[in-house]
C-alpha positions as CSV (number, residue, x, y, z in Angstrom):
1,X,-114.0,-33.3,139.7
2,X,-111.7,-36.1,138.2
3,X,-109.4,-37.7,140.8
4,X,-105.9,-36.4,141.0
5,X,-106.7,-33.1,139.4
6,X,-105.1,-30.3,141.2
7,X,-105.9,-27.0,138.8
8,X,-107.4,-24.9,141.5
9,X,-106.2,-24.8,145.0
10,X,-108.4,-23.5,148.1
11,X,-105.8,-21.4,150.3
12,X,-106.7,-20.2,153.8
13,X,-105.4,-17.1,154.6
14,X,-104.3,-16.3,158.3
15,X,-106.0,-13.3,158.6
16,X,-109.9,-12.2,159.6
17,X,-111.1,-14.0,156.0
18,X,-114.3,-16.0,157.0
19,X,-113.5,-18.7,153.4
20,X,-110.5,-19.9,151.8
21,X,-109.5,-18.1,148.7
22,X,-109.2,-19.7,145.2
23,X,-106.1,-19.7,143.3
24,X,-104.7,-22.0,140.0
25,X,-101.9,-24.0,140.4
26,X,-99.0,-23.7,138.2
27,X,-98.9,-27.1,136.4
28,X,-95.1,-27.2,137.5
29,X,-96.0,-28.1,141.0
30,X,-99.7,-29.6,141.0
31,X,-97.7,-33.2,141.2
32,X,-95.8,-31.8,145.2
33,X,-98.6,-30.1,146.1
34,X,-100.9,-31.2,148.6
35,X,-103.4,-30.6,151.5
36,X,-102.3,-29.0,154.4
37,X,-98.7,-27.3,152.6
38,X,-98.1,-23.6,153.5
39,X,-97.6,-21.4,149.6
40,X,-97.4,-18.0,149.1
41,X,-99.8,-16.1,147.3
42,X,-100.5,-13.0,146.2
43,X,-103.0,-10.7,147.9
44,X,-104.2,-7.5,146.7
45,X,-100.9,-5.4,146.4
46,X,-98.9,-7.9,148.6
47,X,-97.6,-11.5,149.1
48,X,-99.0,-13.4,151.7
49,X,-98.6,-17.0,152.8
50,X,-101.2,-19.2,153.6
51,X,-102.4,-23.3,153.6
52,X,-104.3,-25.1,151.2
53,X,-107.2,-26.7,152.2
54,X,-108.4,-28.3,149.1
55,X,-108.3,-28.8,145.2
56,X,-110.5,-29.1,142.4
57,X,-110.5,-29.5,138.7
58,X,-112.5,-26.6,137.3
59,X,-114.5,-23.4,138.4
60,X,-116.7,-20.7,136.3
61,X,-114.6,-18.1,138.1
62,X,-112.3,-16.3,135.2
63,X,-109.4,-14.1,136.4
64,X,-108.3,-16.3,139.1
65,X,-104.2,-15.2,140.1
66,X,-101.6,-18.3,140.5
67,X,-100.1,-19.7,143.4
68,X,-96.2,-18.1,143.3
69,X,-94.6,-21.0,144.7
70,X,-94.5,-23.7,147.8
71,X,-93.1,-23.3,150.9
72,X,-92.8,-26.4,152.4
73,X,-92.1,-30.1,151.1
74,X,-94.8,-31.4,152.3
75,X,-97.6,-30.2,154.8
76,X,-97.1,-29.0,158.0
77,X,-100.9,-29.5,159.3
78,X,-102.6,-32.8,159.5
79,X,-105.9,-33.8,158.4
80,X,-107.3,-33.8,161.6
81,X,-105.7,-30.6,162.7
82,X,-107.7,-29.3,159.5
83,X,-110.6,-30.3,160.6
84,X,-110.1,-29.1,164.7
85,X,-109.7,-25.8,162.7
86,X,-113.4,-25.8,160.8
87,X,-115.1,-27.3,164.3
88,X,-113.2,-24.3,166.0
89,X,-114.5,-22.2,163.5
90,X,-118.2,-23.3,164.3
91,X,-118.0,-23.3,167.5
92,X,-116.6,-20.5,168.9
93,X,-118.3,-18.6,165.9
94,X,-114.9,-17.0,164.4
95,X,-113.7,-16.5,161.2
96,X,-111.3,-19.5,159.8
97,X,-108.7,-17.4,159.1
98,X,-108.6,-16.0,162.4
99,X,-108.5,-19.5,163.8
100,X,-105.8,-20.6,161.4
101,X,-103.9,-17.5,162.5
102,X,-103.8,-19.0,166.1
103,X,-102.8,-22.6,165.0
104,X,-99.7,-21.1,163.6
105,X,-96.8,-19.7,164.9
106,X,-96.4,-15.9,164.0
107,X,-93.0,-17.1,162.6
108,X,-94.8,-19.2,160.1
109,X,-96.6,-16.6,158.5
110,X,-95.1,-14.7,155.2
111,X,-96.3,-11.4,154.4
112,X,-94.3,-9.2,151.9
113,X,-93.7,-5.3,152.8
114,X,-94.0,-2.7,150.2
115,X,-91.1,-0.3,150.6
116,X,-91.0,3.0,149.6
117,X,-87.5,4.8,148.2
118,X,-86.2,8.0,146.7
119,X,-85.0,8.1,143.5
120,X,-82.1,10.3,142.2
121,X,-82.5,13.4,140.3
122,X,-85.3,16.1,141.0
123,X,-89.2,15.0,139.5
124,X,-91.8,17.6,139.2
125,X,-95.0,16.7,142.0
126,X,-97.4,18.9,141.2
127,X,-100.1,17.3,143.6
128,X,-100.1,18.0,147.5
129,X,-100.8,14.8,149.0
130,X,-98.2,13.3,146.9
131,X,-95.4,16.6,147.9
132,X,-96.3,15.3,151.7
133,X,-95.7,11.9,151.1
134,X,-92.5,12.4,149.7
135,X,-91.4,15.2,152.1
136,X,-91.9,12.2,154.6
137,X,-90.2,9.7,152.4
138,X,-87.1,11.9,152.4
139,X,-87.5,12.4,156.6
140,X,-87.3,8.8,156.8
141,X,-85.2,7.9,154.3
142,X,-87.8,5.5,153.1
143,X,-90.7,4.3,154.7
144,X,-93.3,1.4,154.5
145,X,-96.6,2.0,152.3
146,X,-98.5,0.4,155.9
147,X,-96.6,3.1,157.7
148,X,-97.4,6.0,155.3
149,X,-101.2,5.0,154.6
150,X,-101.8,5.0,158.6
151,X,-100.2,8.7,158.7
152,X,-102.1,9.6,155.7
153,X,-105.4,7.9,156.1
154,X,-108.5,8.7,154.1
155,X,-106.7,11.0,152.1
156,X,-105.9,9.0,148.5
157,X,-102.5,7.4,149.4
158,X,-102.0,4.8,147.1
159,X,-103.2,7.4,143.9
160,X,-100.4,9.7,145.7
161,X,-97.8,6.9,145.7
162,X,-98.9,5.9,142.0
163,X,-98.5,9.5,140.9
164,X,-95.0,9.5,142.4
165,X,-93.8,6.3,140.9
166,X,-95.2,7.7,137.6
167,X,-93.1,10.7,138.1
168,X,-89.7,9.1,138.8
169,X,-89.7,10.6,142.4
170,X,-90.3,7.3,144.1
171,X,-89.9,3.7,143.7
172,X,-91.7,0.5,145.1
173,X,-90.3,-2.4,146.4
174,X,-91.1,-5.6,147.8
175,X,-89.7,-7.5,150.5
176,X,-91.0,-10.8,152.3
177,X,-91.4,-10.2,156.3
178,X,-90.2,-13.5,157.2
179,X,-88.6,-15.7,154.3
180,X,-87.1,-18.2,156.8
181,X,-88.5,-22.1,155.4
182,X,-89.2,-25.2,156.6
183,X,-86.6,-26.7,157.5
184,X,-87.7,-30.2,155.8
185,X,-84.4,-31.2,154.3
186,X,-83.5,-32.5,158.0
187,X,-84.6,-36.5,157.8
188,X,-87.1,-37.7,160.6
189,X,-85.3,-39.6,163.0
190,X,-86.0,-43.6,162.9
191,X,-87.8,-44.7,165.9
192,X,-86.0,-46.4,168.3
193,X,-86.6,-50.2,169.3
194,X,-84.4,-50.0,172.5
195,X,-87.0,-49.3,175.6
196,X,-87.3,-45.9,177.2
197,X,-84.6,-44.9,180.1
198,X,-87.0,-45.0,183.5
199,X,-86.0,-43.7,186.8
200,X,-86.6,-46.2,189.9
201,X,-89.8,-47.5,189.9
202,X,-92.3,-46.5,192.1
203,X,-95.1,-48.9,193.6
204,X,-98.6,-48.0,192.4
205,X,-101.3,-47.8,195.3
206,X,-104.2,-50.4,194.9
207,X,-106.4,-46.9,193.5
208,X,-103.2,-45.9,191.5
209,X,-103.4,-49.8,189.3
210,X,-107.1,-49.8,189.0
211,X,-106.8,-46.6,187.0
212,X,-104.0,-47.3,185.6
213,X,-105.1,-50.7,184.2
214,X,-108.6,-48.7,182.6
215,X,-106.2,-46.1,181.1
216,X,-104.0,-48.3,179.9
217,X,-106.4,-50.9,178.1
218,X,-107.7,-47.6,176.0
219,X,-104.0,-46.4,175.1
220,X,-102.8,-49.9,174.2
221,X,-105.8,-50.5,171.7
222,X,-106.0,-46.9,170.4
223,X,-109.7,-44.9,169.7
224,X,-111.2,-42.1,171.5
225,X,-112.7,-42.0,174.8
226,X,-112.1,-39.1,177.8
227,X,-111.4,-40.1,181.2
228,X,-111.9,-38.0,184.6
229,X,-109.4,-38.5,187.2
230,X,-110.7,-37.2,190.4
231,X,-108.1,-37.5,193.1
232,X,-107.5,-35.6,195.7
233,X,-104.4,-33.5,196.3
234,X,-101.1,-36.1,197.0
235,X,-102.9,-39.4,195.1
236,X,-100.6,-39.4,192.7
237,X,-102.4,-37.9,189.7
238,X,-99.0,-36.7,187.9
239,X,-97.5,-40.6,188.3
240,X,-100.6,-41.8,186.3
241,X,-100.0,-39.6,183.5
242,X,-96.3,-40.3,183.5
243,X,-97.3,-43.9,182.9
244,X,-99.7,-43.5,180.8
245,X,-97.4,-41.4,178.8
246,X,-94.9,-44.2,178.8
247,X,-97.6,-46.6,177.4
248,X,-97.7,-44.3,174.4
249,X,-94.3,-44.0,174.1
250,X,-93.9,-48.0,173.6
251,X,-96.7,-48.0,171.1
252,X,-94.5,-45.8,169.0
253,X,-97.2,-42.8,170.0
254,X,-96.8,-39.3,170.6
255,X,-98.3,-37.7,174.1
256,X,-99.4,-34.3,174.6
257,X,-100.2,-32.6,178.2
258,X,-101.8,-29.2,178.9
259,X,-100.7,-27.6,182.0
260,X,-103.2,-24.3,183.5
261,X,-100.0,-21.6,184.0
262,X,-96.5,-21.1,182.5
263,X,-95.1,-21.1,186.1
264,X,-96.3,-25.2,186.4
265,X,-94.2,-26.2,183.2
266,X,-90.5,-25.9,185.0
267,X,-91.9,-28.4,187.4
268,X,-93.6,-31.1,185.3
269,X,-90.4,-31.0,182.8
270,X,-87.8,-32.2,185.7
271,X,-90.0,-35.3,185.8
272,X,-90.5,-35.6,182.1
273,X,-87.2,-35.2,181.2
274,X,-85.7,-38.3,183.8
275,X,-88.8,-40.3,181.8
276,X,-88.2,-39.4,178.3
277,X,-84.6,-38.1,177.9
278,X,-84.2,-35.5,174.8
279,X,-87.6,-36.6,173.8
280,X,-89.9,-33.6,175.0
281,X,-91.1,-30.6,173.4
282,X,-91.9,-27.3,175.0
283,X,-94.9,-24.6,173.7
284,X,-95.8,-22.1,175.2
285,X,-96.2,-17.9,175.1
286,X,-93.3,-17.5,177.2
287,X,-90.8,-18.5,174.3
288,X,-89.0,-16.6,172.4
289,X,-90.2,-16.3,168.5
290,X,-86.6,-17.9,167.7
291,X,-87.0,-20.7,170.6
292,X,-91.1,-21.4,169.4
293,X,-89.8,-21.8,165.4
294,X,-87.5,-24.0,166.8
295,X,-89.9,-26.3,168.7
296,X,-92.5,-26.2,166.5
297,X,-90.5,-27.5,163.9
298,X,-88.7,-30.7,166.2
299,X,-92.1,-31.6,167.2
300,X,-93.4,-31.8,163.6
301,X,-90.7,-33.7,162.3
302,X,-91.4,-36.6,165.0
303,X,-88.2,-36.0,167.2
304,X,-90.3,-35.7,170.4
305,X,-92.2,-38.2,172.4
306,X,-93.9,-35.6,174.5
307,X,-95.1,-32.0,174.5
308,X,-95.8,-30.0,177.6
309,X,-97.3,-26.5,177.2
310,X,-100.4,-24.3,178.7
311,X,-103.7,-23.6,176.3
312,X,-101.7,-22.8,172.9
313,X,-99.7,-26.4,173.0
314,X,-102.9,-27.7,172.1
315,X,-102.6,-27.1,168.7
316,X,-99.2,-28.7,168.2
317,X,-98.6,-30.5,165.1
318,X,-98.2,-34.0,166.6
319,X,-98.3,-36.4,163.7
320,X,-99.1,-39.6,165.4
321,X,-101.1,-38.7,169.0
322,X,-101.4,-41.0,171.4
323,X,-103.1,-39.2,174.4
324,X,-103.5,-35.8,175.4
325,X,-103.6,-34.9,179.4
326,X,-105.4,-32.2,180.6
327,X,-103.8,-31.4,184.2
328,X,-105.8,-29.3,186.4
329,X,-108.8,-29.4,183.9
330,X,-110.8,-27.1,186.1
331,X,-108.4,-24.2,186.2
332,X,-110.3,-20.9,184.6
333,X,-106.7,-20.4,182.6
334,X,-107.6,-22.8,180.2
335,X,-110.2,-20.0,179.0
336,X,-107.9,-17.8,176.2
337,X,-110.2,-14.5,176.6
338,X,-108.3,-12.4,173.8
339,X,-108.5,-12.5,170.3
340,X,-109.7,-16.0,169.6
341,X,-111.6,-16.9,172.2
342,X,-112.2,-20.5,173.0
343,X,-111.3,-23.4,176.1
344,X,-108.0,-25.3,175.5
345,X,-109.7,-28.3,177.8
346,X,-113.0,-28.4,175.3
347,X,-111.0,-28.1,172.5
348,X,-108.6,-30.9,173.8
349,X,-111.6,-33.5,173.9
350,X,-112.3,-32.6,170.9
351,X,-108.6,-33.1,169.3
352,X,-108.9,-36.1,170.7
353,X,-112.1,-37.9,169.3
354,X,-110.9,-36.8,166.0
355,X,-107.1,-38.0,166.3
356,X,-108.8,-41.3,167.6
357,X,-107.1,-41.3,170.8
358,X,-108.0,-41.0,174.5
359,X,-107.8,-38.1,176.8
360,X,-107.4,-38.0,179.9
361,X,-108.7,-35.1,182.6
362,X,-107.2,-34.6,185.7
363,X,-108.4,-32.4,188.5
364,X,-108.9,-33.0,192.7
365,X,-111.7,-30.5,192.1
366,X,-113.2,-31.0,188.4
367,X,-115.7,-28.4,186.9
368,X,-119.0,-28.6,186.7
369,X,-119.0,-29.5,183.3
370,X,-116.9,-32.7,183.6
371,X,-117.8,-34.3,186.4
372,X,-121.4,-33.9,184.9
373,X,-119.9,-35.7,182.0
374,X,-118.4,-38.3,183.9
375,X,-122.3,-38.8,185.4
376,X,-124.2,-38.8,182.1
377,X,-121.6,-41.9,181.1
378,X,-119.4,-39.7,178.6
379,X,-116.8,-39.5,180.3
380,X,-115.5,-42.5,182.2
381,X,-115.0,-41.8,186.1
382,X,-111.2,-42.6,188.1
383,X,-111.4,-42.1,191.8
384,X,-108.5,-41.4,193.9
385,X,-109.3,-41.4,197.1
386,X,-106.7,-41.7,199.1
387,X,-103.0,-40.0,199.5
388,X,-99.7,-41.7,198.5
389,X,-98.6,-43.9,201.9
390,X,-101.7,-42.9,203.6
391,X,-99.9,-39.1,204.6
392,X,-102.9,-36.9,206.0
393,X,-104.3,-33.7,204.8
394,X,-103.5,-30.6,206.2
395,X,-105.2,-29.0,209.3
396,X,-108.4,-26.5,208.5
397,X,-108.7,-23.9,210.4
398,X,-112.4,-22.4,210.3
399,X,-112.7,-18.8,211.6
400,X,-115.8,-16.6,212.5
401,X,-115.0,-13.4,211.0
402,X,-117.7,-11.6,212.4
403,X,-116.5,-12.6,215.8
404,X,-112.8,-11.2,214.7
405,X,-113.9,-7.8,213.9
406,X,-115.9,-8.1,217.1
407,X,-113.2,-7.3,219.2
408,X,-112.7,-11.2,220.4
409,X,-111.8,-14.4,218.9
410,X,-115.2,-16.0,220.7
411,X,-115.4,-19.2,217.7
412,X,-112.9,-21.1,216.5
413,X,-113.1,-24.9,215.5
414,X,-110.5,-27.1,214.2
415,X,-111.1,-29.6,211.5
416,X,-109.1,-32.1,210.5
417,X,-110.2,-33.9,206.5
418,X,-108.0,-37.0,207.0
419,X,-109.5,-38.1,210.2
420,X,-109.8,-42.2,210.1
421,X,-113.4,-42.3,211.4
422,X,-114.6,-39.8,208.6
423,X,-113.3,-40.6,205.3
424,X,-112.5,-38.2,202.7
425,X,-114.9,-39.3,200.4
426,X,-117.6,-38.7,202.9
427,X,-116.3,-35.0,203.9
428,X,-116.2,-34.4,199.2
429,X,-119.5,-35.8,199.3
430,X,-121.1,-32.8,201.6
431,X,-118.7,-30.3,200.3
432,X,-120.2,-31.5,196.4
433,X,-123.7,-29.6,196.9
434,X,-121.9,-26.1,197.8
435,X,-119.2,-26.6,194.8
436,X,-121.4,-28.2,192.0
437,X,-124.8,-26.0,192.2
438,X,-123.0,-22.4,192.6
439,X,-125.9,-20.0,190.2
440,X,-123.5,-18.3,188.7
441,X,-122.4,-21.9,186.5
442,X,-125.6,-22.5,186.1
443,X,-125.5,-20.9,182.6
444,X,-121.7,-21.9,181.9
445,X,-122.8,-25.4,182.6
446,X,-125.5,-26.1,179.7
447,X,-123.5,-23.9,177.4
448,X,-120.8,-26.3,177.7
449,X,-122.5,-29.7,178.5
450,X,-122.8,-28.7,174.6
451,X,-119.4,-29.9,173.9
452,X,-119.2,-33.3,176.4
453,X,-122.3,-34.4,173.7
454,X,-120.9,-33.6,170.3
455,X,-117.5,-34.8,171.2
């Protein structure tokens, strides 16, 4: 393969395809076309989009079909979101086009629709697959050849249809499902030099700064490493990430952070908007397909600082990451359990070694899996001890049930975790055995010590 030679392409369809498909490249665009740029292709009897993952200069396949045309300007995933797509692939053990069809929107994906219509005048059908077809054809007043091959399955439908269109009953035509495009004619906004509006500043606690200062160190100089922050509940875990956030800001670096639930976003985007005003993104399944087209496409072109969303957010195409925050890292709703199935925390570490940035995990109860992490030395360990202005936990009750459905309340006892003469990280220390050892993760936890190793 000579350098610069585009005659072949490599196209990735969305769709169960476990390898990219080969197409040639019209010699028209081979100089605008490059790695990572949706095109639509044809596929079988349709169109279909899909994005190039590759070139080369020649093949000893013959009959290879052309690339139609591009449609984008340039390419709307990165080379490292490319390759979080092939470790994905690995992995989890799916196909790549079923991975690729989770990376992008639904509203980024062109498929054409073969429509079928009446022609005028009368045309003699002599076969009776066909005379059904068109009997349903004329019901409809049209119909798609999807929606007529699932009525008429197994029965010869596309020799039917080709029979029909032979005899001037019928006619074929093609429409694109979604022909919106890119809307790349919009510049990138210029980054700004002036400094980033901040609300009144709070004072860091003594463990608040000594996290703060290893976080920040990482951020400032760039490259991959994963941190665990283990604080309890009220430490200030959420002010750390805001800061750290900031950090990235100033070094002209996007931020990404993962909450566990849809219902958490609301409240984390009060406090990201007073940080970074007009500057944050927002993904997640809840949106609208008009309202996720529309976001996707803001945070591609660079006009967002930050980008709040559950699991899916973690494949936004953030050009220039800076960190990505895992909140609650231990929260089983990280695990997407349909369709593609795979762990938006795991996959986040691994986003991160290969955008060469750090992540940081949050969690006043981490999983197995981290914390284990954090012991082995791959993940580097951030205590939080202690709650903002000393405030003390809430009162435990601890109830015998059996003594309940005795017919008495015979024993009670009364705990409470912030007591001064028995520290908290005392009281986590003997709570650690019952939490860390459970048998049921057992398994869960060598399967996935798997990913703390290779990334």
């Amino acid at each position: 393969m000579e350098k610069g030679e585009k005659n072949f392409a490599l196209v990735l369809i969305p769709s169960p395809l476990k390898e990219p498909l080969l197409y040639s490249v019209p010699r028209k665009i081979q100089d605008n076309l490059a790695t990572g740029m949706r095109v639509l292709v044809p596929l079988g009897r349709r169109k279909v989009s899909g994005v190039v993952l590759g070139f080369c200069a020649e093949t000893s396949i013959s009959g290879i079909r052309e690339i139609i045309e591009p449609l984008d300007e340039g390419p709307i995933l990165d080379a490292s979101l490319l390759e979080l797509c092939r470790w994905i692939s690995k992995y989890y053990l799916a196909s790549l086009g079923e991975v690729l069809k989770t990376v992008l929107p639904s509203t980024l994906r062109v498929e054409s629709r073969r429509i079928v219509v009446l022609r005028n005048g009368e045309a003699a059908v002599h076969n009776r697959l066909a005379s059904e077809i068109l009997e349903e054809v004329k019901k409809k007043r049209g119909a798609s050849v999807t929606s007529l091959a699932r009525k008429f399955s197994d029965k010869g439908v596309y020799r039917a249809l080709d029979h029909l269109v032979s005899a001037g009953a019928i006619e074929i035509r093609e429409r694109l499902k979604d022909s919106r495009r890119a809307e790349a004619s919009r510049p990138v906004p210029a980054a700004s030099d002036s400094p980033l509006a901040l609300p009144p500043k709070l004072t860091p606690t003594e463990e608040q700064e000594k996290a703060l200062q290893s976080i920040r160190s990482r951020v400032l100089e760039g490259g991959f490493e994963t941190f665990l922050l283990f604080g309890i509940t009220g430490s200030g875990k959420t002010e750390i990430y805001l800061r750290a956030m900031e950090l990235a800001a100033r070094s002209k670096r996007q931020s990404l952070i993962l909450v566990p639930e849809i219902s958490l976003t609301p409240q984390l985007l009060d406090r990201l908007r007073e940080r970074f005003p007009d500057k944050v993104g927002v993904l997640h399944s809840a949106l609208t397909p008009r309202e996720r087209w529309v976001e996707w496409w803001r945070i591609l072109r660079g006009e967002v600082a930050v980008v709040v969303g559950a699991r899916s957010a973690v494949f936004a195409p953030l050009r220039d990451l800076g960190l990505i925050v895992v909140d609650e890292e231990h929260d089983p709703s990280y695990k997407q359990e349909e369709g593609l199935r795979y762990h938006a925390r795991d996959v986040a570490v691994v986003r991160g070694k290969l955008a060469g940035c750090p992540v940081l995990l949050g969690s006043a109860t981490p999983s197995v899996e981290s914390f284990e992490n954090s012991q082995r030395g791959r993940y580097r360990l951030l205590r939080l001890t202690k709650r903002v202005e000393e405030r003390s936990l809430p009162r435990i009750e601890v109830v015998d049930l059996k003594q309940e459905w005795g017919g008495g309340r015979t024993s009670a006892s009364s705990v409470r975790l912030s007591s001064p003469s028995k520290p908290v990280e005392s009281q986590e220390a003997r709570a650690r055995p019952s939490a860390f050892f459970h048998p049921s993760c057992q398994k869960h936890s060598k399967q996935t010590s798997l990913v703390g190793s290779r990334a």
